[in-house]
TITORLO-530172 format. One record per atom (N, C-alpha, C, O): residue number from 1; chain; atom name; x, y, z. Coordinates in steps of 0.001 Angstrom, whole numbers, plus 500000, padded with zeros to 6 digits. Each point is the difference from the previous one (the first is absolute). Layout:
N
   seq   mol   atom       c1       c2       c3
   NUM     A     CA        X        Y        Z
...
END
This chain:
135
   seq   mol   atom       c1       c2       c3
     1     A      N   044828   674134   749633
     1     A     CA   499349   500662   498876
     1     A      C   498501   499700   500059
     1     A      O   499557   498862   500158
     2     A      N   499752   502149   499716
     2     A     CA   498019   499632   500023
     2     A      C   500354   499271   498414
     2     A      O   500690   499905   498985
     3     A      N   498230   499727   501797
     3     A     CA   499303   498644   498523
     3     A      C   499690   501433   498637
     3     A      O   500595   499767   498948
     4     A      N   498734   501301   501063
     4     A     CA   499248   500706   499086
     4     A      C   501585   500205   499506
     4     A      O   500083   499899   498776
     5     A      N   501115   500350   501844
     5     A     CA   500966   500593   499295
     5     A      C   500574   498943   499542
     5     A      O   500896   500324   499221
     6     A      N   498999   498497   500907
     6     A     CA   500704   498527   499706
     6     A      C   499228   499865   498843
     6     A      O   500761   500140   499042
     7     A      N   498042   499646   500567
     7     A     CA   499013   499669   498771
     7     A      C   500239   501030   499185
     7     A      O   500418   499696   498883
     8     A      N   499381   501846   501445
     8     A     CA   500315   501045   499196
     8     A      C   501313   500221   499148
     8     A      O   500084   500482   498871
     9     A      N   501100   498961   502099
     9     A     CA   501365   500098   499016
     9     A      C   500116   498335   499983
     9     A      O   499032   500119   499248
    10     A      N   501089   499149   500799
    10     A     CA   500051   498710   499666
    10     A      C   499265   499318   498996
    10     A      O   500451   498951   499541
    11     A      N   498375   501560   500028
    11     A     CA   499356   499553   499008
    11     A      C   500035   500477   498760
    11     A      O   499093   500546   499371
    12     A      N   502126   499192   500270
    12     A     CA   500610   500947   498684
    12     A      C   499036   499566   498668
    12     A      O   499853   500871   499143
    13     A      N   499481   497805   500649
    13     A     CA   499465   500507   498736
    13     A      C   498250   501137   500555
    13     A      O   499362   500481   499064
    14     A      N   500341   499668   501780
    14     A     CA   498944   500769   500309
    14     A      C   500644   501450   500289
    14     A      O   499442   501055   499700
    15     A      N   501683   498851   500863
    15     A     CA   500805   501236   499948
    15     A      C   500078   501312   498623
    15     A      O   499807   501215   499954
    16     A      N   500597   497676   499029
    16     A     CA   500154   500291   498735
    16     A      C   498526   500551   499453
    16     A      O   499869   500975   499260
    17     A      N   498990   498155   501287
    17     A     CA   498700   499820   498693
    17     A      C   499080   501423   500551
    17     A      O   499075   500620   499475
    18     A      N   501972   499623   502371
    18     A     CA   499326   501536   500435
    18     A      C   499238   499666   500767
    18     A      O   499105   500844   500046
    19     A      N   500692   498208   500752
    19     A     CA   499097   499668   501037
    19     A      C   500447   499697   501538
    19     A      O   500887   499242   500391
    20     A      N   498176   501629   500404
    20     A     CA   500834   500050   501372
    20     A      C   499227   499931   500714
    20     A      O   498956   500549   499649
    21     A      N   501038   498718   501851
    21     A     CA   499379   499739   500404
    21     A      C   499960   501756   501277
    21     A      O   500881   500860   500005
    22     A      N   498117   499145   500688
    22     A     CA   499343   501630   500323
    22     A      C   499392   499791   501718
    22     A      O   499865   500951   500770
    23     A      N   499827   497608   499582
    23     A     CA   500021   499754   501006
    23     A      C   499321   498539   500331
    23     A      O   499148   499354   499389
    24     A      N   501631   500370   501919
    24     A     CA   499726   498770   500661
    24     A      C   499300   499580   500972
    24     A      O   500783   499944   500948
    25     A      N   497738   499572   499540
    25     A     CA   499745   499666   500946
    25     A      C   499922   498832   500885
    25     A      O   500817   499124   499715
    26     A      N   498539   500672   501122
    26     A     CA   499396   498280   500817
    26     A      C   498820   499502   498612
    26     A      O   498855   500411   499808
    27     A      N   501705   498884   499635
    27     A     CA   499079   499362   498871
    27     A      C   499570   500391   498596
    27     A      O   499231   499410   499242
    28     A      N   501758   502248   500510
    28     A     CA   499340   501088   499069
    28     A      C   501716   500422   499660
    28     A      O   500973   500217   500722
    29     A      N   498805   499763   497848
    29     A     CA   501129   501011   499155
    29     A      C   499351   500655   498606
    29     A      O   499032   499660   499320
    30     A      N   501842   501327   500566
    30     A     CA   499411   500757   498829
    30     A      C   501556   500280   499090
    30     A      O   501128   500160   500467
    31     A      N   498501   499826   498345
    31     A     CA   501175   500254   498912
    31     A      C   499804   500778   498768
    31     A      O   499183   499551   499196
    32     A      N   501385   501457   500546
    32     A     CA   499175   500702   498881
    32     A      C   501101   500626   498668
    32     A      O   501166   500393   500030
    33     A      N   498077   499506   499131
    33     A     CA   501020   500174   498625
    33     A      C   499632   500983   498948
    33     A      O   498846   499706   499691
    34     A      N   501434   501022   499803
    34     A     CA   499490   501228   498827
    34     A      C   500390   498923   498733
    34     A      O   501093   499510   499716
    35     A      N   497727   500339   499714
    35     A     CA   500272   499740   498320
    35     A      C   500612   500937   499199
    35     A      O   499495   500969   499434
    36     A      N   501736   498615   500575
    36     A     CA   500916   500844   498639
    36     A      C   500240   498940   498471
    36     A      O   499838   498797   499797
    37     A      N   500546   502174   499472
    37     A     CA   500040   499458   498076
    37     A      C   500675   498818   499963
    37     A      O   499867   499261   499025
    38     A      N   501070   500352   502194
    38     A     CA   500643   498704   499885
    38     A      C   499129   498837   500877
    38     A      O   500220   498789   499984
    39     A      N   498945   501775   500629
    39     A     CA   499057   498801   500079
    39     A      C   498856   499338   499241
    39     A      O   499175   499192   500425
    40     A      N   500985   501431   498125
    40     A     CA   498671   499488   499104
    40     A      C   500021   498993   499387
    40     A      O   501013   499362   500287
    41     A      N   498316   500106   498928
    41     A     CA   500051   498582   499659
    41     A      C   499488   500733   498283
    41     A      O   499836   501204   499800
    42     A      N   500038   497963   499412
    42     A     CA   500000   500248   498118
    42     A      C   498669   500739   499742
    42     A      O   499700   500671   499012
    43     A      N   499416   499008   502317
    43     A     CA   498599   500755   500006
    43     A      C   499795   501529   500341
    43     A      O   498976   500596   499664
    44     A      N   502177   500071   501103
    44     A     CA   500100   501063   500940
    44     A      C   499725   500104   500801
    44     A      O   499809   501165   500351
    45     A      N   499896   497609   500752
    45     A     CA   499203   500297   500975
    45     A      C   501051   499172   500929
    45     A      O   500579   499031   499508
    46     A      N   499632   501311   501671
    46     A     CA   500624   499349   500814
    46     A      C   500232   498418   499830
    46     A      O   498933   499404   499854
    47     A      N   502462   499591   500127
    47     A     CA   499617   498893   499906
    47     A      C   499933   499300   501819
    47     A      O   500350   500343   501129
    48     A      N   499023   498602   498244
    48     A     CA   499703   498883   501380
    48     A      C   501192   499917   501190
    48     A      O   500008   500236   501208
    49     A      N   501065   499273   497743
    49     A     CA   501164   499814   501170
    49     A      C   500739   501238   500357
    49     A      O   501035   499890   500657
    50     A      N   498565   501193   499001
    50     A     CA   500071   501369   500983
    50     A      C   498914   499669   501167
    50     A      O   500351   499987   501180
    51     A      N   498503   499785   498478
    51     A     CA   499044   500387   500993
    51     A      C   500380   498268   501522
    51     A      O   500090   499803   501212
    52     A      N   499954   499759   497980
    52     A     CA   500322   498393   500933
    52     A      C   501104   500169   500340
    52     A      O   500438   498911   500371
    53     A      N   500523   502091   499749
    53     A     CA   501511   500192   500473
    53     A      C   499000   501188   500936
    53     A      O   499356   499348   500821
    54     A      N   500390   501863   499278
    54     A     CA   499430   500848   501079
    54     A      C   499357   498875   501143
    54     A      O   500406   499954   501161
    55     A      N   498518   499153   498291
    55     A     CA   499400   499147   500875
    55     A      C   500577   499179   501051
    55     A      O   499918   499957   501227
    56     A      N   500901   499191   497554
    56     A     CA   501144   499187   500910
    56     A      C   500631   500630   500734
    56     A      O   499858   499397   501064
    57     A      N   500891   501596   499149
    57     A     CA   500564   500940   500913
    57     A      C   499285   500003   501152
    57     A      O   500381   499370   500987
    58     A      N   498434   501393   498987
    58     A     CA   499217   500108   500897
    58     A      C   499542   498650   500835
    58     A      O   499933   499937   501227
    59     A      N   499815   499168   497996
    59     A     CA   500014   498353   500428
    59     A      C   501415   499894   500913
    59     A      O   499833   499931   501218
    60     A      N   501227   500056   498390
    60     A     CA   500876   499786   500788
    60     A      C   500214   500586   501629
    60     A      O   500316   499597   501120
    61     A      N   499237   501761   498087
    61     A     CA   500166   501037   501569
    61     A      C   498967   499042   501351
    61     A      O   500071   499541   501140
    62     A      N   498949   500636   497590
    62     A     CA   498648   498977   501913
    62     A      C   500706   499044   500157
    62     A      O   500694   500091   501012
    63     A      N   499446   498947   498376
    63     A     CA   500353   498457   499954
    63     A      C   501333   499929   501368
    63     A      O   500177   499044   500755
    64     A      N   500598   502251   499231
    64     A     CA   501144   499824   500472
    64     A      C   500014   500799   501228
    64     A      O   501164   500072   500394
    65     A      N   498023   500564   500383
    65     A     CA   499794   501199   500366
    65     A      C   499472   499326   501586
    65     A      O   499895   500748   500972
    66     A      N   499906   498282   499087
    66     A     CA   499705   499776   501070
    66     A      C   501234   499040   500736
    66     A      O   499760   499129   500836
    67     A      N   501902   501310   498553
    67     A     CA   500955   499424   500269
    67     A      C   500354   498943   499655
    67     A      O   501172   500016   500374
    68     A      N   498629   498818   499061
    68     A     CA   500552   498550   499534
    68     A      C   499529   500185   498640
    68     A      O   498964   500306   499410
    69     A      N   502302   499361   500332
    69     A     CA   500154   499713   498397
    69     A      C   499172   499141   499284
    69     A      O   499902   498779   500120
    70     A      N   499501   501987   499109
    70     A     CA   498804   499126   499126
    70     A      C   500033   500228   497927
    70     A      O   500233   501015   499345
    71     A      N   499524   497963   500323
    71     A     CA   500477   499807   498268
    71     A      C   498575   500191   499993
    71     A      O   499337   500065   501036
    72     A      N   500075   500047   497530
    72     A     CA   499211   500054   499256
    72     A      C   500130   498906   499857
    72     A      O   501126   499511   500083
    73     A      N   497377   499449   499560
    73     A     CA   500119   498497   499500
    73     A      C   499306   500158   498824
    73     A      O   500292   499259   499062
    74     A      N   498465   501929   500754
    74     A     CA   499402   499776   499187
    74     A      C   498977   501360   499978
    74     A      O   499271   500448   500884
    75     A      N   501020   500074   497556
    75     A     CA   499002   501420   500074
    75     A      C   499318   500400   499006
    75     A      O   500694   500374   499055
    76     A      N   498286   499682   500812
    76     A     CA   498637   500031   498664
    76     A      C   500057   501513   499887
    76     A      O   499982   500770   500960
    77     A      N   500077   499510   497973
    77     A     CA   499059   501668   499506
    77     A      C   499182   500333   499153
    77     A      O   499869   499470   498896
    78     A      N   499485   501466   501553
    78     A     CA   498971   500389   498894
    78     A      C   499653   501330   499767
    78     A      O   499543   500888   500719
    79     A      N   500879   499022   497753
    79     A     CA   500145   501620   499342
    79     A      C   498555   500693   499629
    79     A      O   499422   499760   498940
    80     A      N   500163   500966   501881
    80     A     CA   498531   500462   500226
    80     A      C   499972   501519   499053
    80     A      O   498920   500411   499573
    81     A      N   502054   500160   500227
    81     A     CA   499722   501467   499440
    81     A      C   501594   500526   499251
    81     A      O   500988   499662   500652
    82     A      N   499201   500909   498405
    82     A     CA   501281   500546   499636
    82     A      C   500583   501072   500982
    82     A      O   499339   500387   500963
    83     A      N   502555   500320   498628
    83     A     CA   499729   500546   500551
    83     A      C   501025   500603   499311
    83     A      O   501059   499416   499771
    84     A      N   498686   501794   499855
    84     A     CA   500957   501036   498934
    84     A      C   501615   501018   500940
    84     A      O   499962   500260   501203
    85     A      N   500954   500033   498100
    85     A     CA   500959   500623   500477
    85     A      C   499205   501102   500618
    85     A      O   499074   500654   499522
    86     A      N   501574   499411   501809
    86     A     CA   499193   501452   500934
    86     A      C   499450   499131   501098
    86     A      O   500258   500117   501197
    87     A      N   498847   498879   498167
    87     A     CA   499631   499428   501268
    87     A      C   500574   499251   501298
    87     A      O   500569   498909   499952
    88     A      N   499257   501650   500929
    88     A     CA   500394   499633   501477
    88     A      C   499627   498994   500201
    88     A      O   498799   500177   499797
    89     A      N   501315   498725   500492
    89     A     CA   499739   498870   500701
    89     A      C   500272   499725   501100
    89     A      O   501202   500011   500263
    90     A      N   497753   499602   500926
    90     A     CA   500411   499408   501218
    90     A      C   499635   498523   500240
    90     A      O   498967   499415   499674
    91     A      N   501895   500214   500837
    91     A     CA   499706   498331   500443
    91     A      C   499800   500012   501086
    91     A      O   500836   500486   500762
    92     A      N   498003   498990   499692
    92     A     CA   499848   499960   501663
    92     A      C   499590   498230   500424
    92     A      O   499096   499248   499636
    93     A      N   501829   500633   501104
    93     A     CA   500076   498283   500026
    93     A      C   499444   499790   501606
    93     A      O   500426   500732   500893
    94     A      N   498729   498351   499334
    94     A     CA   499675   499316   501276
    94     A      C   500423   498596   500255
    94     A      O   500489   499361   499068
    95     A      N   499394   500189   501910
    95     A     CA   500126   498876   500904
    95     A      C   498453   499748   500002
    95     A      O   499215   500887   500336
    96     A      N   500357   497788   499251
    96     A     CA   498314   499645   499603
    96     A      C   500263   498934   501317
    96     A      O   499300   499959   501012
    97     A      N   501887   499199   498705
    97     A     CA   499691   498870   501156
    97     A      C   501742   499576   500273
    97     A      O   500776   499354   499296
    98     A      N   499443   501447   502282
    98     A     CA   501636   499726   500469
    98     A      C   500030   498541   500570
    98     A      O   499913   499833   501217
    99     A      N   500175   499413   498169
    99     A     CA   500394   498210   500165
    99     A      C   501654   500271   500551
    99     A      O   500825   500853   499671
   100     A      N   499234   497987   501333
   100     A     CA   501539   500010   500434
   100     A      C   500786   499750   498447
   100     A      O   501133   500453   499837
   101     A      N   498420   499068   499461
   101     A     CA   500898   499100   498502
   101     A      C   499557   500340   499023
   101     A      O   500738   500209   499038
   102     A      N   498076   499937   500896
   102     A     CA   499436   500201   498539
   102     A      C   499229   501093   499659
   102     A      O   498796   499857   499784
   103     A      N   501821   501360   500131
   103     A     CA   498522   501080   500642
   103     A      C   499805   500159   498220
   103     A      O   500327   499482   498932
   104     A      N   498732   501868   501792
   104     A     CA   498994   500025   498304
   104     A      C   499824   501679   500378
   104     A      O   499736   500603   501040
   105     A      N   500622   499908   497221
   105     A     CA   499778   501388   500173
   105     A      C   499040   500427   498653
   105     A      O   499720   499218   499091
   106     A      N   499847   502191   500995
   106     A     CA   499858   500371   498659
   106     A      C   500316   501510   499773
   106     A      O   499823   500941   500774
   107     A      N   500652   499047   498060
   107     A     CA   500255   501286   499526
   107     A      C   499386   500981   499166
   107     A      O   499706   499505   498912
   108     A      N   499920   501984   501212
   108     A     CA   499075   500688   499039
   108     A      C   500625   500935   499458
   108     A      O   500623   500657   500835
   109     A      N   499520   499795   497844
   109     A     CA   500448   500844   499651
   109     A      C   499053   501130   499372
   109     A      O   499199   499742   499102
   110     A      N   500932   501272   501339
   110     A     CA   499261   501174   499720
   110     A      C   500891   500885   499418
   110     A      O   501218   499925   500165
   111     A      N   498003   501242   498892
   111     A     CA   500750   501310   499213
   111     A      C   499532   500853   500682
   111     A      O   499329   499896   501028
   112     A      N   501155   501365   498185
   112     A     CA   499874   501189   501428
   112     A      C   498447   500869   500217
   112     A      O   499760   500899   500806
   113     A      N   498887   498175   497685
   113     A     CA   498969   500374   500493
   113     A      C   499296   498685   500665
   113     A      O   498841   499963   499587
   114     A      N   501326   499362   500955
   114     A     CA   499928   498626   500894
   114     A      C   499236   499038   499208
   114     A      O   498967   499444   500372
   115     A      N   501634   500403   498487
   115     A     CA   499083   498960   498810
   115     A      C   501229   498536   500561
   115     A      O   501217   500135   500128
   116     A      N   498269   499032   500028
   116     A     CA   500636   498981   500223
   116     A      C   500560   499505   498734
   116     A      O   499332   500030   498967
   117     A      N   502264   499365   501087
   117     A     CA   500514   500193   498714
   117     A      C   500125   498591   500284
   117     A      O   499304   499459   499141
   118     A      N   501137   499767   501500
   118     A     CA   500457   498362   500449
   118     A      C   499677   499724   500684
   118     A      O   499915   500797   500934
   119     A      N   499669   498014   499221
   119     A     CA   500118   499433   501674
   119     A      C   500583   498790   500069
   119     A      O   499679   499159   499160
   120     A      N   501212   500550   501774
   120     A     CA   501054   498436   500183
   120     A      C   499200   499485   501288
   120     A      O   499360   500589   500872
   121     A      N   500886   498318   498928
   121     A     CA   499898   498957   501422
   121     A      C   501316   498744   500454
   121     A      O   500297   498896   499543
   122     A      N   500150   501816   501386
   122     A     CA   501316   499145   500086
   122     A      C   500258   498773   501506
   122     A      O   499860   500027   501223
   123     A      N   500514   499162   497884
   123     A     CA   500375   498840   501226
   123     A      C   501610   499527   500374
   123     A      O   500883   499740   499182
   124     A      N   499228   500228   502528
   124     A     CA   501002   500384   500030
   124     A      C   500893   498713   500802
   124     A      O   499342   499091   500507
   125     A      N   501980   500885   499566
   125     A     CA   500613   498951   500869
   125     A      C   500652   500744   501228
   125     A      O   500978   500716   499783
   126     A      N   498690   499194   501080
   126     A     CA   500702   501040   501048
   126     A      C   500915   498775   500777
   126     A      O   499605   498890   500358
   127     A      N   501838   501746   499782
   127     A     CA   500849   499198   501068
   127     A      C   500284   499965   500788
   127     A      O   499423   500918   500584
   128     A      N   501395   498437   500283
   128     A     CA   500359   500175   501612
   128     A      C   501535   501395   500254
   128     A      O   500479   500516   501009
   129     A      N   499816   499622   497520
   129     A     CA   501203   501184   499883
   129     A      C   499246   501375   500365
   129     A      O   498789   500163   499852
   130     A      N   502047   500738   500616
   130     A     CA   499489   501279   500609
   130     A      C   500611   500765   499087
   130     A      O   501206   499994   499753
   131     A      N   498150   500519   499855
   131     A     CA   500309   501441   498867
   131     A      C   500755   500306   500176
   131     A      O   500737   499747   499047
   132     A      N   500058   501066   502140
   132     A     CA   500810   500665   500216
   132     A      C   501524   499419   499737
   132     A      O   500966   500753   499879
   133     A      N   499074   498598   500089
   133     A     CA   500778   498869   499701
   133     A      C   500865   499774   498543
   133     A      O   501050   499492   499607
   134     A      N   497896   501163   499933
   134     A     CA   500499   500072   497739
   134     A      C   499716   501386   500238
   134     A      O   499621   500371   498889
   135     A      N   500325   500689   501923
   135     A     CA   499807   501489   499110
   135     A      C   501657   500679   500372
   135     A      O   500331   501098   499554
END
Protein backbone atom coordinates (compact mmCIF):
# COMPACT_ATOMS: atom_id res chain seq x y z
CA UNK A 1 0.00 0.00 0.00
CA UNK A 2 1.68 3.74 -0.84
CA UNK A 3 2.12 5.63 2.24
CA UNK A 4 -0.45 8.68 0.65
CA UNK A 5 -3.15 5.81 0.65
CA UNK A 6 -2.05 4.48 4.19
CA UNK A 7 -2.25 8.22 5.89
CA UNK A 8 -5.32 9.06 3.71
CA UNK A 9 -7.55 6.02 4.94
CA UNK A 10 -5.84 5.32 8.16
CA UNK A 11 -6.01 8.56 9.66
CA UNK A 12 -9.53 8.42 10.62
CA UNK A 13 -9.79 11.39 12.91
CA UNK A 14 -8.33 13.67 9.83
CA UNK A 15 -10.40 11.46 7.63
CA UNK A 16 -13.50 12.63 9.38
CA UNK A 17 -12.34 16.58 9.97
CA UNK A 18 -11.91 16.29 5.69
CA UNK A 19 -8.36 16.50 5.28
CA UNK A 20 -6.29 14.63 2.74
CA UNK A 21 -3.24 14.51 1.94
CA UNK A 22 -2.76 15.51 -2.35
CA UNK A 23 0.84 14.60 -2.66
CA UNK A 24 4.17 13.25 -1.56
CA UNK A 25 7.64 14.10 -2.24
CA UNK A 26 11.73 13.63 -1.33
CA UNK A 27 11.32 16.08 1.68
CA UNK A 28 7.83 17.83 0.56
CA UNK A 29 4.03 16.93 1.24
CA UNK A 30 1.00 18.84 0.74
CA UNK A 31 -2.58 18.29 2.44
CA UNK A 32 -5.56 20.26 1.81
CA UNK A 33 -9.04 20.77 3.43
CA UNK A 34 -12.29 22.99 2.48
CA UNK A 35 -13.67 24.80 5.59
CA UNK A 36 -17.18 23.56 6.08
CA UNK A 37 -20.04 24.76 9.04
CA UNK A 38 -18.73 21.85 11.09
CA UNK A 39 -15.43 23.18 11.30
CA UNK A 40 -16.22 26.52 13.17
CA UNK A 41 -15.51 27.36 16.47
CA UNK A 42 -18.34 29.93 18.73
CA UNK A 43 -16.60 32.80 16.66
CA UNK A 44 -17.47 31.48 13.00
CA UNK A 45 -14.39 31.25 11.86
CA UNK A 46 -12.59 28.09 11.41
CA UNK A 47 -11.30 26.54 14.76
CA UNK A 48 -7.46 25.80 15.52
CA UNK A 49 -7.70 22.07 15.88
CA UNK A 50 -9.25 21.85 12.37
CA UNK A 51 -6.43 23.80 11.04
CA UNK A 52 -3.53 21.80 13.30
CA UNK A 53 -5.27 18.46 12.17
CA UNK A 54 -4.78 19.62 8.08
CA UNK A 55 -1.10 20.54 9.27
CA UNK A 56 -0.36 17.58 11.23
CA UNK A 57 -1.39 15.44 8.37
CA UNK A 58 0.75 17.03 6.15
CA UNK A 59 3.58 16.80 8.95
CA UNK A 60 3.14 13.21 8.96
CA UNK A 61 3.18 12.66 5.17
CA UNK A 62 7.10 14.43 5.04
CA UNK A 63 8.13 13.05 8.31
CA UNK A 64 7.33 9.54 6.89
CA UNK A 65 7.97 9.77 3.27
CA UNK A 66 11.36 9.15 3.13
CA UNK A 67 10.48 5.42 4.34
CA UNK A 68 11.25 4.83 8.21
CA UNK A 69 8.83 5.38 10.51
CA UNK A 70 8.92 8.59 12.25
CA UNK A 71 6.48 10.07 15.42
CA UNK A 72 6.05 13.57 15.96
CA UNK A 73 7.95 14.54 19.31
CA UNK A 74 6.98 17.92 19.26
CA UNK A 75 4.88 20.65 17.17
CA UNK A 76 4.30 24.53 17.72
CA UNK A 77 1.59 26.56 15.73
CA UNK A 78 0.76 29.69 14.87
CA UNK A 79 -2.61 31.04 13.93
CA UNK A 80 -1.67 33.96 11.54
CA UNK A 81 -5.14 34.71 9.70
CA UNK A 82 -8.88 33.20 9.94
CA UNK A 83 -10.40 31.13 7.73
CA UNK A 84 -14.25 31.03 6.84
CA UNK A 85 -16.42 27.94 5.35
CA UNK A 86 -15.45 27.90 1.46
CA UNK A 87 -12.06 28.32 2.23
CA UNK A 88 -9.57 25.89 0.74
CA UNK A 89 -6.71 25.29 2.64
CA UNK A 90 -3.41 23.83 1.64
CA UNK A 91 -0.72 22.56 3.87
CA UNK A 92 2.50 22.35 2.30
CA UNK A 93 5.07 20.72 4.66
CA UNK A 94 9.02 20.55 4.15
CA UNK A 95 11.96 18.73 5.43
CA UNK A 96 14.15 22.01 6.95
CA UNK A 97 16.84 19.53 8.36
CA UNK A 98 16.75 15.34 7.47
CA UNK A 99 18.83 14.20 10.74
CA UNK A 100 19.21 10.31 10.80
CA UNK A 101 16.95 10.66 14.41
CA UNK A 102 15.83 13.82 14.95
CA UNK A 103 14.84 15.70 11.83
CA UNK A 104 13.06 19.06 11.83
CA UNK A 105 10.26 20.20 9.57
CA UNK A 106 7.92 23.07 9.02
CA UNK A 107 4.60 23.44 7.94
CA UNK A 108 2.56 26.38 6.04
CA UNK A 109 -0.77 26.66 5.63
CA UNK A 110 -2.24 28.76 2.97
CA UNK A 111 -6.11 29.58 1.65
CA UNK A 112 -6.98 29.61 -1.80
CA UNK A 113 -5.91 33.48 -2.17
CA UNK A 114 -2.30 32.53 -0.69
CA UNK A 115 -2.77 34.54 2.67
CA UNK A 116 -0.89 32.41 5.03
CA UNK A 117 -3.34 31.04 7.55
CA UNK A 118 -0.73 28.92 10.04
CA UNK A 119 2.43 28.01 10.20
CA UNK A 120 3.81 24.77 12.39
CA UNK A 121 7.32 23.79 13.05
CA UNK A 122 7.72 20.20 13.80
CA UNK A 123 10.31 17.98 15.51
CA UNK A 124 10.60 14.61 14.81
CA UNK A 125 11.83 10.97 16.15
CA UNK A 126 12.60 8.92 13.15
CA UNK A 127 13.29 4.99 13.62
CA UNK A 128 15.17 2.16 12.40
CA UNK A 129 11.34 0.52 11.36
CA UNK A 130 10.56 0.82 7.60
CA UNK A 131 7.23 2.11 6.79
CA UNK A 132 6.25 -0.40 4.78
CA UNK A 133 6.09 -2.56 7.37
CA UNK A 134 2.77 -0.87 9.35
CA UNK A 135 0.93 0.15 5.98
Amino acid sequence: MLLQDFLNNGDIFALHAGAQITEIGDGYALAQMTVSDYHLNAGGVCQGGAMFTLADLALAAVMNGRGQLTFSLESTISFLHHALPGDVLTAEARELLNHHKIPYYQVQVHNQRGELVCAMTGLAYRTNKEVDSVC
